[in-house]
N, C-alpha and C positions, 0 to 999 in steps of 0.2 A: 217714559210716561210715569206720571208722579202719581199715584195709589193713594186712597186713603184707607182707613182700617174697617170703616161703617160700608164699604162699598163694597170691601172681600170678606169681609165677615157675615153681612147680609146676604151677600149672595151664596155663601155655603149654607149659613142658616137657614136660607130657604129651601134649599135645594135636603137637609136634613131634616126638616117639618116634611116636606113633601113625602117623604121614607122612597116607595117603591114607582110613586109615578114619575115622571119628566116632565119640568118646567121650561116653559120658553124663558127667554131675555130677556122679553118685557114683564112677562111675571117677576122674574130675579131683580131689573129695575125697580119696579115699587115695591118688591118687599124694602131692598135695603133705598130704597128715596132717594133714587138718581136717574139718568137719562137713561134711554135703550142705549144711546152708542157708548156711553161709556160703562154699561153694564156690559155690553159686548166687548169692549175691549177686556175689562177686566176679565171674564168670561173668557177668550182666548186666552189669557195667561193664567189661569187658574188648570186649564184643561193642558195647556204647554208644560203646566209645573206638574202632573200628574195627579190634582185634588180631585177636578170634574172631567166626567168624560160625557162629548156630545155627538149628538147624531143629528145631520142635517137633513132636510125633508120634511114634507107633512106631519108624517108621525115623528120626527124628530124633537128631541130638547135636551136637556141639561140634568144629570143625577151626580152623585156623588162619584167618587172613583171606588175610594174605599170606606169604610162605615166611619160615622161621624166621633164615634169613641178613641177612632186611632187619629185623628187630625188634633194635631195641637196649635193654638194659634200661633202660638211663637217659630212654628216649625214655616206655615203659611208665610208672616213678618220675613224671615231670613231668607226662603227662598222666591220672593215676588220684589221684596225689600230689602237686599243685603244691606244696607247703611242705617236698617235700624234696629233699635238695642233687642234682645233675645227676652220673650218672654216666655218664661216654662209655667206647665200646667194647665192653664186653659186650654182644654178643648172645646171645639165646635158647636159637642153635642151641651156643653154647660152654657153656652151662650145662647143657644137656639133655643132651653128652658128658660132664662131667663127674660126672653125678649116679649 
């Protein structure tokens, strides 16, 4: 599955705005402006790379794994994306104030 960067990036974005609540898919979809199913896919490989952790059920959704200050986007890119180039210093949490 081919990733784009607006698609993993908004969906940790969201999931770092939200701080301490859980977001569903479809919330994480229209933060970052894409389908439910392919918010869910990316969304399973986000959770498979160890960024988000979810929980399924009612009360279930989507938070971070670990705080948005230690995700760096380049670290995300290498391991969802290994074919693409490393970029360092961007974290998460500076994307998700600028957005």
């Amino acid at each position: 599955m081919r990733l784009n960067r607006q698609s993993e990036t908004g969906i940790l974005a969201a999931c770092a705005r939200s701080q301490i609540n859980k977001i569903t898919t479809l919330q994480a979809a229209e933060a970052s402006s894409t389908t439910k199913d392919h918010a869910a896919q990316v969304v399973n490989l986000l959770v498979h790379e160890g960024f988000l952790h979810a929980e399924r059920g009612r009360s279930g959704g989507i938070v971070l794994a670990v705080p948005a200050k230690e995700i760096l986007l380049g670290d995300v890119l290498c391991d969802v994306q290994p074919d693409q180039m490393r970029i360092s210093g961007a974290s998460i949490e500076a994307i998700q104030t600028s957005t």
